[in-house]
Structures are given as C-alpha cells and as structure tokens.
ZAZAZA-834514 format. One record per residue (C-alpha): residue number from 1; residue in one letter; x, y, z. Coordinates in nm, 2 decimals, padded with zeros to 4 digits. Layout:
BEGIN
<site NUM, A, <X, Y, Z>>
...
END
This chain:
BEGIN
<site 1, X, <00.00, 00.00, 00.00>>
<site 2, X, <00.14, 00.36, -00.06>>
<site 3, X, <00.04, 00.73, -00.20>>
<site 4, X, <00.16, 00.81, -00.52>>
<site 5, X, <00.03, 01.17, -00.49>>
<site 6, X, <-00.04, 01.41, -00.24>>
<site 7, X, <-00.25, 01.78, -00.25>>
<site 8, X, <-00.41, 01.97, 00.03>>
<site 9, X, <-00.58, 02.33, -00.08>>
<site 10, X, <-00.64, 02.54, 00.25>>
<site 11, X, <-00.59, 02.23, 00.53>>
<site 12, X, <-00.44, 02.37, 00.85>>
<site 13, X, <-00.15, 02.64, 00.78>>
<site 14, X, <-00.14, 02.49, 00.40>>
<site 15, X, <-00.25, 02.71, 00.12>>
<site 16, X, <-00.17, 02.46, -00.19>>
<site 17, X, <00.05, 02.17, -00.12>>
<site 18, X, <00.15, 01.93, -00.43>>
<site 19, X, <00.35, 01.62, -00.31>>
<site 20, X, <00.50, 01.30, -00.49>>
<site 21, X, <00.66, 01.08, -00.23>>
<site 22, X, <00.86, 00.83, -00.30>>
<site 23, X, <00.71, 00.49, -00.22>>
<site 24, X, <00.92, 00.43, 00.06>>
<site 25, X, <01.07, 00.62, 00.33>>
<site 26, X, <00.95, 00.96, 00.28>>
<site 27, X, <01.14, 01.25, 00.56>>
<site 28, X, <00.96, 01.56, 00.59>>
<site 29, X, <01.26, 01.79, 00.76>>
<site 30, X, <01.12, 02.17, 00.91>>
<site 31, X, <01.07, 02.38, 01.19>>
<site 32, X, <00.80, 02.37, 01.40>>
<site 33, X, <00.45, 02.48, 01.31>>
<site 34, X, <00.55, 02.46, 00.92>>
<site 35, X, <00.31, 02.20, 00.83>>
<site 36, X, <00.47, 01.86, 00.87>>
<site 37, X, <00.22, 01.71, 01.09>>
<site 38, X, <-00.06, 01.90, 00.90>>
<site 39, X, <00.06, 01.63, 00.62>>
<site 40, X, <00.07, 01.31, 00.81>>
<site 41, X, <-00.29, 01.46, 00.95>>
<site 42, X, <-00.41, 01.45, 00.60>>
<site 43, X, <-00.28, 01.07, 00.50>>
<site 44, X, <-00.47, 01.00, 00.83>>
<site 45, X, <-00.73, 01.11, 00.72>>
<site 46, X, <-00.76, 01.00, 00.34>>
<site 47, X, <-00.71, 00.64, 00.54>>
<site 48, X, <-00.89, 00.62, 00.88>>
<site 49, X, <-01.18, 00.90, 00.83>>
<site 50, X, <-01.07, 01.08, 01.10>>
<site 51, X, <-00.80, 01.34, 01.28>>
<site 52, X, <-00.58, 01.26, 01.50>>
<site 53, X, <-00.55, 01.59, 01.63>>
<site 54, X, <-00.90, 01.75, 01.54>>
<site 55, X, <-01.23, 01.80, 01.80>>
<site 56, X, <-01.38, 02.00, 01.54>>
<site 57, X, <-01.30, 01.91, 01.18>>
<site 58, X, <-01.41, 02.27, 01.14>>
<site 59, X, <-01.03, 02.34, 01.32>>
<site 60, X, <-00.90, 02.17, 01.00>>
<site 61, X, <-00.98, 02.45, 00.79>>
<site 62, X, <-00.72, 02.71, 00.68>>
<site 63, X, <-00.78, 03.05, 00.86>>
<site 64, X, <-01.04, 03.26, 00.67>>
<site 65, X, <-01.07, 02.98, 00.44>>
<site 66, X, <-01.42, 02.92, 00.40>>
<site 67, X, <-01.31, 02.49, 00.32>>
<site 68, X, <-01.06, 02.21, 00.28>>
<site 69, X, <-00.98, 01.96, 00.08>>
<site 70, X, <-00.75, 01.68, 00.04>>
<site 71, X, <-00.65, 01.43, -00.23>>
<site 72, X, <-00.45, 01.18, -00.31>>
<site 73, X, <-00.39, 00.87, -00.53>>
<site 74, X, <-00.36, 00.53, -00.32>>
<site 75, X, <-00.25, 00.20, -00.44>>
<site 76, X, <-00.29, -00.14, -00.29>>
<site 77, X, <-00.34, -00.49, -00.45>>
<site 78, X, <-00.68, -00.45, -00.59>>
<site 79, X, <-00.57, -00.17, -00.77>>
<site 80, X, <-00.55, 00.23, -00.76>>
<site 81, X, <-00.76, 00.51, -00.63>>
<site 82, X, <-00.87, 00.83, -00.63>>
<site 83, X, <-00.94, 00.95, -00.31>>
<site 84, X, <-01.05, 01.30, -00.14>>
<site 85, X, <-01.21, 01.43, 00.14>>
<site 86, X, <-01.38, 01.76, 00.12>>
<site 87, X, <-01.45, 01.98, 00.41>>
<site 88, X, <-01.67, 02.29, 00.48>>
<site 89, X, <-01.85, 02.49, 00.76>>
<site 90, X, <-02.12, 02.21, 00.77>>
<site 91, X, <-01.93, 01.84, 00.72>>
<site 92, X, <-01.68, 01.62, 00.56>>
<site 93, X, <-01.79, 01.44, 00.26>>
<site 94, X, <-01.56, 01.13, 00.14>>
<site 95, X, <-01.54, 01.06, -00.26>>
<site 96, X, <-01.35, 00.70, -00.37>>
<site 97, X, <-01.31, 00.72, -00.77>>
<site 98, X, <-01.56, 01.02, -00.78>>
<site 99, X, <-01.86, 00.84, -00.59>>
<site 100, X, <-01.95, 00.96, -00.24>>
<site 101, X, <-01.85, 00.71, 00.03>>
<site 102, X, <-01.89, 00.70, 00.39>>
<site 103, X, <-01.62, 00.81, 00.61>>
<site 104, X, <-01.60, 00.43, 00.75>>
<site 105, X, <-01.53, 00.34, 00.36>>
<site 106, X, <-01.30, 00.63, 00.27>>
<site 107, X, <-00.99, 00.50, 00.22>>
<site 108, X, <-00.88, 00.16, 00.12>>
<site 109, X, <-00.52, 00.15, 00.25>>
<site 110, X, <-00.40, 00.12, 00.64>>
<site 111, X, <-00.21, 00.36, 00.82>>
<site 112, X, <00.01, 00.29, 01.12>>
<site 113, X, <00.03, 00.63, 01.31>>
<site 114, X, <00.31, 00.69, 01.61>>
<site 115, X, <00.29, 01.03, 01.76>>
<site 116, X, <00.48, 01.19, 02.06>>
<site 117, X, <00.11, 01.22, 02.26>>
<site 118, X, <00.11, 00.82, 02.25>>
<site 119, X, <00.43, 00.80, 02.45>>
<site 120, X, <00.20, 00.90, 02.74>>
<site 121, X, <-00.07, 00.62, 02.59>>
<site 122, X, <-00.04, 00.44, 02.92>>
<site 123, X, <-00.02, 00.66, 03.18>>
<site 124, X, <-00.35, 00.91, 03.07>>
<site 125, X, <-00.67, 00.82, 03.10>>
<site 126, X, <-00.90, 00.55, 03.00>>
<site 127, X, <-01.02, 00.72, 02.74>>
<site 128, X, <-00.73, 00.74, 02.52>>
<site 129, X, <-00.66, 00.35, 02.54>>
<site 130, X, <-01.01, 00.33, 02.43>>
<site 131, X, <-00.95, 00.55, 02.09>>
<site 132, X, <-00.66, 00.35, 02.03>>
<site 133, X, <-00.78, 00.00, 02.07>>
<site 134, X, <-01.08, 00.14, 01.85>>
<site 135, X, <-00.91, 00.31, 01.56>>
<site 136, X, <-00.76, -00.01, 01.50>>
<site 137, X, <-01.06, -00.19, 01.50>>
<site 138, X, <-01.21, 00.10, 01.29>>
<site 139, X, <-00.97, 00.03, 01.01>>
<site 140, X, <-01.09, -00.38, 00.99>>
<site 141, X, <-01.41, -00.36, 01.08>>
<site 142, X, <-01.69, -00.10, 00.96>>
<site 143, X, <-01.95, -00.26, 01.18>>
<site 144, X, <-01.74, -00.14, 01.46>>
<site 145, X, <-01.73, 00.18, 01.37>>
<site 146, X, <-02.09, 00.18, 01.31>>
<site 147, X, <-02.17, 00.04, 01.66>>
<site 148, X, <-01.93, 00.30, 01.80>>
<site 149, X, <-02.12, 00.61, 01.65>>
<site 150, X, <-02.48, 00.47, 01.73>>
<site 151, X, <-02.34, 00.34, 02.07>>
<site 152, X, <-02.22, 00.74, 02.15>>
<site 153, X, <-02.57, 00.86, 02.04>>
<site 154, X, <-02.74, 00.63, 02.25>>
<site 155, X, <-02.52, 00.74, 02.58>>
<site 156, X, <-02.61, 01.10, 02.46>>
<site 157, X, <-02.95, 01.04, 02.48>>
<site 158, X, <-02.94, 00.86, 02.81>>
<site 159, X, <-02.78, 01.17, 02.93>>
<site 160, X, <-03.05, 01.41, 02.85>>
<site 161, X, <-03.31, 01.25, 03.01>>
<site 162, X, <-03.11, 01.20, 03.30>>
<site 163, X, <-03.07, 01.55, 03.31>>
<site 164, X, <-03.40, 01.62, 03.24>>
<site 165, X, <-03.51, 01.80, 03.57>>
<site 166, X, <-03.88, 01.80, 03.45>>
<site 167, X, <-03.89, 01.43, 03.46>>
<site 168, X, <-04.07, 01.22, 03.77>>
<site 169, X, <-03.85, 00.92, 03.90>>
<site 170, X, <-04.12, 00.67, 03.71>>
<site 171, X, <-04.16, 00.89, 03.43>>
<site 172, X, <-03.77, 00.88, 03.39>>
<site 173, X, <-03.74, 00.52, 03.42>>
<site 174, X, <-04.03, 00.42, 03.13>>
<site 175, X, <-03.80, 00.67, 02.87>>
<site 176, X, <-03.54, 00.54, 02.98>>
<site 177, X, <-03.65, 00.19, 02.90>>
<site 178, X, <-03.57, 00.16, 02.53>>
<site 179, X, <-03.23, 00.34, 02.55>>
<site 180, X, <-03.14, 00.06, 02.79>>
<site 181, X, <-03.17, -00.20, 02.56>>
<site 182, X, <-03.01, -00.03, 02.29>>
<site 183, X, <-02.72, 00.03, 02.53>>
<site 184, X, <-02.71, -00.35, 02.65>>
<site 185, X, <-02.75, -00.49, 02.23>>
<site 186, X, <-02.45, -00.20, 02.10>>
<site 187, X, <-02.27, -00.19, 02.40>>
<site 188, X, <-02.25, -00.57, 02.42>>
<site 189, X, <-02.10, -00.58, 02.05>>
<site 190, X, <-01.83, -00.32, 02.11>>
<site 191, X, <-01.70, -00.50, 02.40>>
<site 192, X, <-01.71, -00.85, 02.23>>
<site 193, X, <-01.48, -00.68, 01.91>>
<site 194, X, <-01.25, -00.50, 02.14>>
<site 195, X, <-01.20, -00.84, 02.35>>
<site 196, X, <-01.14, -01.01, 02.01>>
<site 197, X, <-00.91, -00.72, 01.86>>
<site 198, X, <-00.73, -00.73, 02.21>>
<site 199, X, <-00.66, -01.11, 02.20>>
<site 200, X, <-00.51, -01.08, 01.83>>
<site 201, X, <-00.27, -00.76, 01.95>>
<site 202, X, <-00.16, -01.03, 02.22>>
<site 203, X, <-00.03, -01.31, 01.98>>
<site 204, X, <00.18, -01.07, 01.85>>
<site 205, X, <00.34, -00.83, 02.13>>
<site 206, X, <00.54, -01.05, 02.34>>
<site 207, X, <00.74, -01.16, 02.06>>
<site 208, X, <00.77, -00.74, 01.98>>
<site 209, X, <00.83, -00.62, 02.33>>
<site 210, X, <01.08, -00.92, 02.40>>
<site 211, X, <01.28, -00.83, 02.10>>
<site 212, X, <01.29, -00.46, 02.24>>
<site 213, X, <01.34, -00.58, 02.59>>
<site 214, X, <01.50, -00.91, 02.60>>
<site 215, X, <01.55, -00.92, 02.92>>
<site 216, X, <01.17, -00.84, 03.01>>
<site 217, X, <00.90, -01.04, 03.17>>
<site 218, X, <00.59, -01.13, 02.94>>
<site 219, X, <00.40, -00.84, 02.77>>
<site 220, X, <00.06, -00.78, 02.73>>
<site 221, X, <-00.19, -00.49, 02.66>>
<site 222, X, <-00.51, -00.64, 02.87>>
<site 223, X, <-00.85, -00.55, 02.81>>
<site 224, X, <-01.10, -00.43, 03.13>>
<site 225, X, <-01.42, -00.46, 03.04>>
<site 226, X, <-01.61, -00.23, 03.26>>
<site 227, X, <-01.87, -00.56, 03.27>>
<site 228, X, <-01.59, -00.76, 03.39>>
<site 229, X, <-01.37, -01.01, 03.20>>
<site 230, X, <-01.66, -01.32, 03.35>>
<site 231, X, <-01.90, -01.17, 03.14>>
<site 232, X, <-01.70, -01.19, 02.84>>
<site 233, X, <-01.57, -01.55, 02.85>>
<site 234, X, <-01.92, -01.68, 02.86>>
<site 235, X, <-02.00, -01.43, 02.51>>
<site 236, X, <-02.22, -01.17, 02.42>>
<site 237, X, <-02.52, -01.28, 02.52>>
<site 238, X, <-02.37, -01.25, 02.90>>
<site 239, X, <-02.25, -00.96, 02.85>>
<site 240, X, <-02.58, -00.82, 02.73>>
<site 241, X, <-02.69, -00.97, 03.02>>
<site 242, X, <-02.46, -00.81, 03.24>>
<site 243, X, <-02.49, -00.46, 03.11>>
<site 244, X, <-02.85, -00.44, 03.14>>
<site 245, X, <-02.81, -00.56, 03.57>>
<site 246, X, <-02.56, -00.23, 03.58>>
<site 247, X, <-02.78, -00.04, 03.46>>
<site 248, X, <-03.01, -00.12, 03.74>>
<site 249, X, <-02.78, -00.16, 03.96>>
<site 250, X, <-02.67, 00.23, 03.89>>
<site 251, X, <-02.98, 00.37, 03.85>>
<site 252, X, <-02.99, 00.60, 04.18>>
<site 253, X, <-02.65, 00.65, 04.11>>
<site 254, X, <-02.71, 00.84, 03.78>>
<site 255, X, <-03.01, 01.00, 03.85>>
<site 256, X, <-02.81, 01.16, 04.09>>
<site 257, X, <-02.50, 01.23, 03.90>>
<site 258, X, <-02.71, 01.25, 03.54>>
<site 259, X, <-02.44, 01.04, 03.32>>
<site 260, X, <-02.44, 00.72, 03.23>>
<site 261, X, <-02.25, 00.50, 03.46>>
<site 262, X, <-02.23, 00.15, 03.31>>
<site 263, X, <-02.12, 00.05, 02.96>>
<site 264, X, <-01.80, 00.03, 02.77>>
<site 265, X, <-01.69, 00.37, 02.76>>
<site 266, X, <-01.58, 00.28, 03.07>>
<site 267, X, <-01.40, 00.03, 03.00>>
<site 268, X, <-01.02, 00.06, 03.01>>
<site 269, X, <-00.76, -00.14, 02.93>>
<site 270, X, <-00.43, -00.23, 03.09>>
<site 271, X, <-00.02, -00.22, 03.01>>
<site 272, X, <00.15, -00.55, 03.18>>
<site 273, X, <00.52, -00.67, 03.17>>
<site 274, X, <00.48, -01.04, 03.34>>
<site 275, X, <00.27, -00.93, 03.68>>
<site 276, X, <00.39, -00.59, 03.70>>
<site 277, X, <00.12, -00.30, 03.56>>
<site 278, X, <00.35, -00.08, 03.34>>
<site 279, X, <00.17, 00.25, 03.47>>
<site 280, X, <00.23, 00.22, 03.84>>
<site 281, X, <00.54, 00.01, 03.82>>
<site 282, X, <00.71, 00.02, 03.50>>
<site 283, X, <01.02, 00.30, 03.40>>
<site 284, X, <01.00, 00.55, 03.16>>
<site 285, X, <01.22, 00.31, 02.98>>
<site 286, X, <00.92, 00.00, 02.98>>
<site 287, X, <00.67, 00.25, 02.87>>
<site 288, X, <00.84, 00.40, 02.56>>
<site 289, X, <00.89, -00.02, 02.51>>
<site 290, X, <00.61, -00.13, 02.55>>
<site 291, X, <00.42, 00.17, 02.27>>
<site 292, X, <00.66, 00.10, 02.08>>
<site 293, X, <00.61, -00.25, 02.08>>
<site 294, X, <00.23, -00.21, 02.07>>
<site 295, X, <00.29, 00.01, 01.74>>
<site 296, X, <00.49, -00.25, 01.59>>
<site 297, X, <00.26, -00.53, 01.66>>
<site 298, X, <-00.04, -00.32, 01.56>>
<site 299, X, <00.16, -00.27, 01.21>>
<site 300, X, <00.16, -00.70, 01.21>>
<site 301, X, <-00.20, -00.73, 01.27>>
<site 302, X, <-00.26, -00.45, 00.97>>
<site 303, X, <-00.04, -00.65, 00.75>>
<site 304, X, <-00.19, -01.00, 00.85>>
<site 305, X, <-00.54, -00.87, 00.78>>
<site 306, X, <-00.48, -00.72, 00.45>>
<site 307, X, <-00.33, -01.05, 00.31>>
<site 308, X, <00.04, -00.95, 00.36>>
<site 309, X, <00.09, -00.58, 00.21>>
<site 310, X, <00.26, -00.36, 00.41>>
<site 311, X, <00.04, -00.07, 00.60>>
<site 312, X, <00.15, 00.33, 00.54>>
<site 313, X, <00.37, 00.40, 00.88>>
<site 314, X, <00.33, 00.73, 01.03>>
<site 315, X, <00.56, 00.84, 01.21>>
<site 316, X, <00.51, 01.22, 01.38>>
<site 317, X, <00.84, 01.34, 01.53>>
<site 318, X, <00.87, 01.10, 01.76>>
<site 319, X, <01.24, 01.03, 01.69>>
<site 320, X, <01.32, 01.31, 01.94>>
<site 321, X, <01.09, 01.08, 02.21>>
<site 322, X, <01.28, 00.78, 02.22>>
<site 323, X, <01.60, 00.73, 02.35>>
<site 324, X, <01.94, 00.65, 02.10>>
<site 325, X, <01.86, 00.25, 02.16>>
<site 326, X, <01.53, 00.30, 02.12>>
<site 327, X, <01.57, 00.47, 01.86>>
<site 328, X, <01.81, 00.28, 01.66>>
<site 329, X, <01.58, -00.05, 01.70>>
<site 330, X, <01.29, 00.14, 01.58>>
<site 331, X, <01.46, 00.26, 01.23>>
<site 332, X, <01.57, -00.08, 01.15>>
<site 333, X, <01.29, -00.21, 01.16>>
<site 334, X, <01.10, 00.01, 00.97>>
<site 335, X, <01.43, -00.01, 00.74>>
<site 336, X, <01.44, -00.40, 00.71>>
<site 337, X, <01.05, -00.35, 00.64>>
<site 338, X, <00.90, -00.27, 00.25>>
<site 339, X, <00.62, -00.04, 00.36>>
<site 340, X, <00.57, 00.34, 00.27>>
<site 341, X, <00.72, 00.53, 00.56>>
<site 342, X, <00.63, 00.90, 00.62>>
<site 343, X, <00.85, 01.04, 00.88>>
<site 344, X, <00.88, 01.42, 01.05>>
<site 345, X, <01.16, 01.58, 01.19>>
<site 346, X, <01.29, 01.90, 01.25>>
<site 347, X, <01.61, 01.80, 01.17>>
<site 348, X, <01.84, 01.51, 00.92>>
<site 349, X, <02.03, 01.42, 01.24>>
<site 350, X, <01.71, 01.31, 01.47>>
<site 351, X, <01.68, 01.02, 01.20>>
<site 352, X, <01.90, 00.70, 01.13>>
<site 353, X, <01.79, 00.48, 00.91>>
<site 354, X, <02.08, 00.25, 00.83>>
<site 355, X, <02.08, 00.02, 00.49>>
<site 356, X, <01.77, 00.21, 00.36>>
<site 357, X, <01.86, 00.34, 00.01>>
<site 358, X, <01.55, 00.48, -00.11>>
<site 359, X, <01.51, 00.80, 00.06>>
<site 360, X, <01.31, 01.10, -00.05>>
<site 361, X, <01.35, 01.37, 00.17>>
<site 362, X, <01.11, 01.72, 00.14>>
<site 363, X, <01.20, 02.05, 00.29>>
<site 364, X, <00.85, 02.16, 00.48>>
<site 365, X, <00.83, 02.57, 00.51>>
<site 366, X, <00.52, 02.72, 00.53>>
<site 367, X, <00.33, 02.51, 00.41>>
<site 368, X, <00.49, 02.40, 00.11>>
<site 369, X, <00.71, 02.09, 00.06>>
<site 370, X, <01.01, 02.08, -00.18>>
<site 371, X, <01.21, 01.77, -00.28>>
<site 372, X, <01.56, 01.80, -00.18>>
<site 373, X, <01.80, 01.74, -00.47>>
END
C-alpha cells in the first residue's frame, strides 16, 4: 500500500500543497509549526476518516478559508484510487473514484500512526486507550465503527433525560426503558470486538516487546471490560446480560449524577510486563517499550489482515521521544520492512535509518514541501 500523490488546498497552515513521495521512506525535515504534521494529519485522514488531532473538523480548515480539501492517489493490490475528502463549515464528505462514500469506507489503505502524545498512551486516561484500541478496530471492521457512533448517540440520549429535571423518578425510568436495551445490544457488540481485537494484538506483542526488551518479563496490553472479564468469556449474550443488571444496579446513582454510569466507555484497558502494571510500576524506559512495541505489533496485525501488504507508517516526530537505543531499534525495523514510511523531523540528524537506500527527503516551510535534490 502507498500514495503516489499528495494535494491539500487550504488544510491547517497549507494554502496549496503538491507532493510525490517516493514509495518508501519519505522524511519531511522543518521547523516547528510549518506544516509537517498537518501532512501526516491528511494521509490519516484519506485512510482512517478521522483526525488525529482534530475536536472539530471545522479546526481543520485554513484560517479565513471558507473549506478544505485533500486528495490523493492510493495503491494497494486490488488496484488504484482516487481518493478526497472535502471539508466545509457544515461536514466532511468522502469521494473513492468520484462516488461519495462513507467516512468508514474512505480509504482503502491502512495507516500505522506513532505520535509523541502516544508515548503517554499508558499513563493518561481511560479514554485514550479506548481510541486507540478502537481506531484499529475502525480500520478492519466498519460494523465497529458503526456500533461505536450509534453506541455514543445512545449514551447522549441517556444523558439528557437523565438531566431532564422535569422528569418524575417513574416517568424517567419508562424513557429510559428503550435506550437501555439499545445500550445492553450495541454496548455488548463493542465490547465482544475490542476483547477479540485485544486477543489478536496479544499473539503478536510479546514476541515485539521481548525483542525490544530481551530481558523483560511477558508483555501484554489487557483488556478491562467495565462488565468484567466473567461476562466476556461466557459471550455476548452475557455480556448483554450483564450490562442491562448495571444499569439497574446504577440507577440511583445516575439520577443523581445525570451520566451514564455503566457500559464500555468505561472500559479501560491495561499495560503489563509479566505481573507488573506498566503505569504504576514500570520506568519510563518499559513505557516508551512497550508503545513502541504495541505500534509495531499493531503494524503486524494490519499487515496480516490485508493478506500481507505492508500498512503506510506514520511516524510524527517522535524520533526526538525515544532514547538512542530505542531509537536505533525502531529505524531498523522500519528499514528492514518494505512499507511506505512518512516520517517528521525537525532535523536530518534526529533520524538513522541505516541500509535504507530509497530515501526521499522534502524541505517543509510554510506550508509548502520541496524535494531536496
């Protein structure tokens, strides 16, 4: 899988941008705030449906720009495509070949993204582990991403009439009723993918990690199901089970607190290096191992699901993260490896990429990259 051409008209701090990267490791060498990251935002985007960085996709449009669009021409073994995403005051809108697609459908190649903000993947909140587990699952499975979106409405609407301080204690419970059951059916088929997704990651980390950290207990990124792991041996059908009783279980609970208080997003998942839980007990050395193991493994499972070809690697400035060893290990892998490789960096010397001979690298200055001869 790789781009064979770039363009972004009014994305971020970029005005026009017309790029041809080579279709293997591709630097992108400037100062801060010139529009590197802005570029692996937009291959992102082209590939996942969604921003990285980006609350409101609005924020994605150049300043007094009134919209945004990228393109770009992907390849992969079925064949090539046309892909752009256009954006304006009111949406995004996805087009493959010229026909409208959804956002779950936009791209048809795999991106492998490592940015500085997942160094700290294990030590923020649940939350964030929950967007990462799911934007890998979002890239496999559009049904996930489906469930996700309706799942999130559903919660919404659980929370209004939670709030709703017009609403008697029976009156409350009979609305609430239906949006119960929706949570207990969606909920219970998010939380069945990410235990699946979870288990796959986990055949292929240890051997990741150990290689990283020979000298390393066991890793392994565990899933905690806010349900419990019980319910999720025995399937989905106890897990639906299971959500439903938390529900009532919590029921003075959030009409007290007026959020939903049972359901996986709040479920979490967990960093382990043999019985040791990398965020209380592991060194800032185990963590940068252990995402950067994850990352590697995640760009495994990419590869195993798409029938062997090689996912596009991101890689945001994270060179300057990672210490020399680290470091070193991480470029020859992606070295010894035949994927498209967009890298960022401020400057030559924060990357080493040793026996790689295809190497295009772009000056990026305001917003416009130029090959260097």
């Amino acid at each position: 899988m790789h781009i064979d051409d770039l363009s972004l008209r009014n994305f971020r701090n970029i005005a026009d941008l017309r790029l041809t990267p080579g279709k293997r490791i591709n630097l992108l060498v400037g100062r801060n705030a010139q529009g590197k990251t802005n570029i692996i935002e937009a291959i992102g985007l082209l590939s996942t449906g969604q921003s990285f960085r980006a609350q409101d996709f609005r924020d994605m449009i150049r300043w007094n720009a009134q919209d945004a669009e990228i393109a770009a021409r992907a390849t992969c073994g079925a064949g090539a495509d046309a892909l752009r995403v256009s954006i304006d005051s009111r949406r995004k809108s996805f087009t493959r070949n010229d026909k409208r697609v959804t956002a779950a459908a936009a791209g048809k190649f795999f991106t492998v993204l490592f940015a500085p903000e997942e160094i700290l993947l294990l030590k923020g909140p649940p939350a964030s582990r929950r967007r990462y587990i799911d934007s890998i699952i979002f890239q496999l499975s559009h049904t996930h991403r489906s469930n996700s979106m309706q799942y999130e409405k559903i919660v919404r609407h659980r929370n209004r009439l939670l709030q709703d301080a017009r609403l008697s204690d029976s009156a409350r419970r009979e609305a609430l009723r239906p949006w119960d059951e929706q949570l207990a059916d969606i909920g219970s088929r998010i939380v069945m993918a990410r235990s699946e997704w979870c288990r796959r990651i986990n055949g292929l980390l240890p051997e990741r990690y150990r290689a990283i950290a020979p000298e390393d207990a066991q890793a392994r990124f565990v899933y905690v199901p806010h349900c419990g792991a019980n319910a999720v041996e025995k399937g989905i059908d106890s897990v639906k089970e299971r959500l439903r009783a938390q529900l009532e279980e919590r029921r003075s609970d959030e009409a007290v607190r007026g959020i939903t208080l049972a359901g996986p997003h709040r479920d979490d998942l967990e960093a382990e290096i043999g019985a040791s839980r990398v965020k209380h007990f592991g060194s800032q050395g185990q963590h940068r191992s252990f995402v950067l193991a994850l990352k590697l493994a995640e760009m495994d499972l990419l590869r195993e699901a798409s029938g062997g070809e090689e996912p596009v690697f991101l890689l945001d400035d994270v060179a300057s993260e990672l210490d020399a060893e680290r470091n070193r290990f991480f470029f020859e892998v992606l070295g010894a490896a035949r994927g498209q490789v967009f890298i960022t960096a401020t400057t030559d010397a924060d990357v080493r990429l040793p026996g790689v001979g295809e190497i295009s690298i772009f000056d990026v200055s305001g917003g416009i990259a130029t090959p260097r001869k």
